[in-house]
ROTI-610186 format. One record per residue (C-alpha): residue in one letter; x, y, z. Coordinates in steps of 0.1 Angstrom, whole numbers, plus 5000, padded with zeros to 4 digits. Layout:
REM ROTI-610186
<A,<X,Y,Z>>
...
This chain:
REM ROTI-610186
<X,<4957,5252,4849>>
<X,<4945,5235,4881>>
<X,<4930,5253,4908>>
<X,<4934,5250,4946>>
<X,<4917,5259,4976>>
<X,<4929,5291,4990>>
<X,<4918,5285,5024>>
<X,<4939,5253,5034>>
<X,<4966,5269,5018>>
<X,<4965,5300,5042>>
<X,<4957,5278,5071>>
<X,<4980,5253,5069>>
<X,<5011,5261,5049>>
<X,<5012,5301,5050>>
<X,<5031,5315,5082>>
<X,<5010,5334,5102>>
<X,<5027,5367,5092>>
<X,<5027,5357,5057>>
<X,<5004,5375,5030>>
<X,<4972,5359,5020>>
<X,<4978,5332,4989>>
<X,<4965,5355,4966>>
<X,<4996,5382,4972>>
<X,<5020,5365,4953>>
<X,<5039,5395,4934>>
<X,<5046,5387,4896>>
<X,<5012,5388,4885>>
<X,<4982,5409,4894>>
<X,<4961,5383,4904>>
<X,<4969,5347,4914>>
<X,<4949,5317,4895>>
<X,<4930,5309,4923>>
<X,<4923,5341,4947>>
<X,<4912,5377,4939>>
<X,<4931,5397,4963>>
<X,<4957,5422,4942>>
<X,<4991,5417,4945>>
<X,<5018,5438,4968>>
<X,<5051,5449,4952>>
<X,<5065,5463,4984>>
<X,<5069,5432,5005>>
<X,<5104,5417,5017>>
<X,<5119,5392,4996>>
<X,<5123,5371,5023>>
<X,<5091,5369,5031>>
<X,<5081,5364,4997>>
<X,<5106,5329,4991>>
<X,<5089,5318,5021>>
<X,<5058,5322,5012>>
<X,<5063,5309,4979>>
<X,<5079,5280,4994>>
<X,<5052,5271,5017>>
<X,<5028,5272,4986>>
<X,<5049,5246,4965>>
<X,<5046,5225,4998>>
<X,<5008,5228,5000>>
<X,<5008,5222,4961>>
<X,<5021,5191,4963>>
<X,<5000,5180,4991>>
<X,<4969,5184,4974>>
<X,<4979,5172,4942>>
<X,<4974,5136,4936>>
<X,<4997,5111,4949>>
<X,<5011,5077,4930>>
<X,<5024,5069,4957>>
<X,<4989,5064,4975>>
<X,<4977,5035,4950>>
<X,<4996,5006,4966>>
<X,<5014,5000,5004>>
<X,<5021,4967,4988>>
<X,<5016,4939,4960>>
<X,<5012,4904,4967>>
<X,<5030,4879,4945>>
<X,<5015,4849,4937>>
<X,<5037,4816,4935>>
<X,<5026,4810,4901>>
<X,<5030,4843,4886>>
<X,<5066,4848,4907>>
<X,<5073,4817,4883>>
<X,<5059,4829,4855>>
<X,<5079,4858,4856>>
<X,<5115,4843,4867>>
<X,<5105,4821,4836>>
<X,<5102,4846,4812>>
<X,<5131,4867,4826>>
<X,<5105,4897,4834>>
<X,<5106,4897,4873>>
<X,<5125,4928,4874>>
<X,<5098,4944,4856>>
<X,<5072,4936,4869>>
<X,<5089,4952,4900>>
<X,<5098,4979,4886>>
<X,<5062,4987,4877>>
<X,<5049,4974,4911>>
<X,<5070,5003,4925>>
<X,<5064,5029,4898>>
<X,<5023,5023,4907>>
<X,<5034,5032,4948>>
<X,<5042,4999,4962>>
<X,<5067,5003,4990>>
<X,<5066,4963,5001>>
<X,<5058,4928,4978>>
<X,<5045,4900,5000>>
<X,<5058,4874,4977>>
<X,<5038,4839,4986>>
<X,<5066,4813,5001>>
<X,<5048,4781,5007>>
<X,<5061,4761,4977>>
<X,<5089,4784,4965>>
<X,<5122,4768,4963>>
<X,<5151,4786,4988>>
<X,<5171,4797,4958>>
<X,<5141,4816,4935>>
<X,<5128,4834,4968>>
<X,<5162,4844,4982>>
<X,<5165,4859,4937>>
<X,<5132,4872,4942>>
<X,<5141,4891,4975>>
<X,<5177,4904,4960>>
<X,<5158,4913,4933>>
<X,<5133,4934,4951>>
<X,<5156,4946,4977>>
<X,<5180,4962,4947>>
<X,<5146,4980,4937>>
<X,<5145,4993,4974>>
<X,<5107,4974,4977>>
<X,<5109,4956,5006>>
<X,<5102,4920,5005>>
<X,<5080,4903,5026>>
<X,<5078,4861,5028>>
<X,<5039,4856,5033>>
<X,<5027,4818,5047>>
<X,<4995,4810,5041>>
<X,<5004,4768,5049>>
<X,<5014,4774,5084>>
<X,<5033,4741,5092>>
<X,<5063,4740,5118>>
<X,<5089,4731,5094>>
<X,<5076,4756,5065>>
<X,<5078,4785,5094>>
<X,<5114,4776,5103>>
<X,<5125,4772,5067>>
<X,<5112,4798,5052>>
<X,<5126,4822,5088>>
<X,<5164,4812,5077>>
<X,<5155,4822,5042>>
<X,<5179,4855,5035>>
<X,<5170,4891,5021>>
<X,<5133,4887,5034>>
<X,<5126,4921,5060>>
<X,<5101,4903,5074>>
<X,<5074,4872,5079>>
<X,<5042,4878,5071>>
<X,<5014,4851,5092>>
<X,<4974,4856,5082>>
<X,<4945,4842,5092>>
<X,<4954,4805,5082>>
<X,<4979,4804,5113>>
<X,<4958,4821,5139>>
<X,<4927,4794,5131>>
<X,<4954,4768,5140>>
<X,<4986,4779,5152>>
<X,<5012,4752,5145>>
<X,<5036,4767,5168>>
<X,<5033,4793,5196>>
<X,<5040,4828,5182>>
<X,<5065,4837,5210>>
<X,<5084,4815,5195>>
<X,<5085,4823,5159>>
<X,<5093,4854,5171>>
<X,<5127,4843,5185>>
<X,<5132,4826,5152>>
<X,<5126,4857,5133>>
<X,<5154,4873,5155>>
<X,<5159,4906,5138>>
<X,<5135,4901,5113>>
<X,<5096,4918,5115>>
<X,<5071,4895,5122>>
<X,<5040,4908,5102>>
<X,<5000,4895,5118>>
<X,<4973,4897,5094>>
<X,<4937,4889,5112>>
<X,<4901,4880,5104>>
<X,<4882,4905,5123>>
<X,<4875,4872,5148>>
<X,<4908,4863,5154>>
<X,<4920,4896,5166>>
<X,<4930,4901,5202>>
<X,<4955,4927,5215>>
<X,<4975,4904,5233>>
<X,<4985,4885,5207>>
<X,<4990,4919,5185>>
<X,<5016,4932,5211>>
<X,<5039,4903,5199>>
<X,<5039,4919,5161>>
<X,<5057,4944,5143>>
<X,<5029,4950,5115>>
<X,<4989,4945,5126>>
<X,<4962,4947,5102>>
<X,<4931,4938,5098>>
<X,<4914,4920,5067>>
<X,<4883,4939,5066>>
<X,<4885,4946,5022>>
<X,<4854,4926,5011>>
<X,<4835,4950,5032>>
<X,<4817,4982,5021>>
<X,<4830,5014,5036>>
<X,<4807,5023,5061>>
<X,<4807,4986,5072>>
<X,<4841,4987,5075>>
<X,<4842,5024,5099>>
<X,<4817,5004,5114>>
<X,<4841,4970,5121>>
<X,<4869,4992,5131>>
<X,<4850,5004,5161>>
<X,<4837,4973,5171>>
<X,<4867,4956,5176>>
<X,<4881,4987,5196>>
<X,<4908,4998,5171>>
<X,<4896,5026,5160>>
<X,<4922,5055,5167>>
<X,<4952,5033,5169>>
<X,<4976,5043,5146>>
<X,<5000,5010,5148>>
<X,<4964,4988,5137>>
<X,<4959,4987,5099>>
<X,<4929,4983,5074>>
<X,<4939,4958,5051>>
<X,<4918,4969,5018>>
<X,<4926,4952,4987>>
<X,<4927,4972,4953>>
<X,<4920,4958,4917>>
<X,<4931,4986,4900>>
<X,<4898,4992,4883>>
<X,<4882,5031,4884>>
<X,<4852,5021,4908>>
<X,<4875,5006,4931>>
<X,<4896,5039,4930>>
<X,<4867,5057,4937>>
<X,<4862,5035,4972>>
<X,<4894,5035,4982>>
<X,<4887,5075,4985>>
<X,<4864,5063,5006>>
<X,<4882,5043,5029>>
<X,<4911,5069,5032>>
<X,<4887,5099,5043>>
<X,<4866,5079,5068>>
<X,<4897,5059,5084>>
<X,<4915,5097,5081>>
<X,<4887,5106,5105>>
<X,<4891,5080,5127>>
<X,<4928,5082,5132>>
<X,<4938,5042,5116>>
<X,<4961,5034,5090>>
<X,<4950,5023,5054>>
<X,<4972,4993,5040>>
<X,<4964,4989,5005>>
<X,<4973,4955,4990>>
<X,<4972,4948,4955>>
<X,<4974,4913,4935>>
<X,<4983,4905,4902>>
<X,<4972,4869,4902>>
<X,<4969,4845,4875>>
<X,<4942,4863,4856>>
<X,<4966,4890,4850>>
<X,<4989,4867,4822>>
<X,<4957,4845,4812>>
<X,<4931,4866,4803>>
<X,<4952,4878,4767>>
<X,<4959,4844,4763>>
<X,<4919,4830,4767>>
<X,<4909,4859,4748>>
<X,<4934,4849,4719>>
<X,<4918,4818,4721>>
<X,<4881,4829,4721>>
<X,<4880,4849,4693>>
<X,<4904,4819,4673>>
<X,<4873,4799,4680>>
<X,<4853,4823,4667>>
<X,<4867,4820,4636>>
<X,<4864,4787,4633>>
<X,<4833,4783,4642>>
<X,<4823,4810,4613>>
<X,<4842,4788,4585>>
């Protein structure tokens, strides 16, 4: 059986009236405190207390939902998978692992497979997200009229070079989010006003570095300014994330975790098939 910490639980969930966490009647002692239990209390206040518990249970438990804000699909693998009639699950696990957005990589897409990709994604309730990273004019406006895409996602590649002026992406986006991805550099409030998502690409950092970035730049304590940290799904990586959420926790900014399933993800069975085939050969 798992154990929690008492204290929070009083603190934060418990009414102020209600019994300690350990009074839960049922049992003479609950798993995690020592004080006795008290058969003569309301039942009223007993379902609320109990109620309050199952909240702060499910707080401190661990979330799935905390793994991912997002996955980013690669051109090459959003082929891959239309190709092999898999996209909707590879979806379906992006969304089982947390994801609430896929950034799905536009530049070379044709308009039909990235309007199925968004339909797709938008029957999943994952909302889809057309990211440019070849900022050209006519790619901006193409890929702007391009249906069942929530939003348009620009990065650093437009901000070094700007191939129009954002005000006026922005009235081509109409209704649709404009999303603003910065280098540390590039970032100026300004033009952050003008965007409906902000974050900052600060992932190859360590996490003190990081902490350290955010204050720098001034954004530090603004809720509506992102750390972008990207996530590789390994353990060690896990164990930094835990990092980045307790130190950006403190400092009152968002976390936006991004993960990537690029072309390594498919390849590597394939190249290790092919390895250990030569192997063989080379044994004979």
């Amino acid at each position: 059986m798992s154990t929690y910490n008492c204290s929070v639980i009083r603190s934060s969930f418990l009414p102020r009236s209600a019994p300690t966490a350990g009074n839960f009647c049922g049992s003479s002692h609950h798993a995690c405190c020592t004080a006795p239990c008290s058969r003569n209390l309301p039942m009223a206040l007993i379902h609320r207390t109990i109620a309050g518990t199952a909240a702060a249970i499910s707080v401190l438990l661990p979330s799935a939902a905390a793994a991912a804000d997002g996955y980013w699909l690669d051109q090459y693998n959003a082929l891959l998978f239309i190709g092999l009639f898999r996209l909707d699950k590879e979806l379906e696990e992006m969304k089982q692992k947390g994801a609430a957005v896929v950034m799905v990589h536009a530049d070379s897409l044709p308009d039909p497979l990235l309007r199925w990709i968004a339909w797709r994604a938008n029957r999943l309730k994952l909302k889809p997200v057309a990211w440019i990273q070849r900022p050209t004019a006519n790619n901006l406006k193409r890929i702007s009229k391009i249906s069942g895409y929530k939003a348009l996602q620009i990065d650093d590649h437009f901000f070094a070079k700007p191939p129009v002026e954002i005000t006026s992406l922005r009235s081509q986006l109409r209704d649709r989010e404009l999303w603003c991805s910065f280098q540390p550099g590039q970032f100026n409030w300004q033009t952050a006003q003008l965007c409906d998502h902000v974050d900052i690409q600060l992932y190859r950092n360590t996490c003190n570095s990081t902490i350290d970035a955010a204050y720098r730049l001034g954004v530090a304590g603004r809720k509506n300014t992102a750390i972008a940290v990207y996530h590789d799904g390994s353990d060690d990586n896990e164990r930094g994330l835990n990092c980045f959420r307790e130190a950006l926790q403190r400092s009152g900014n968002r976390l936006f975790v991004f993960k990537w399933k690029n072309p390594e993800y498919w390849l590597t069975p394939y190249t290790k098939r092919f390895w250990k085939l030569l192997a063989r050969i080379r044994s004979w």
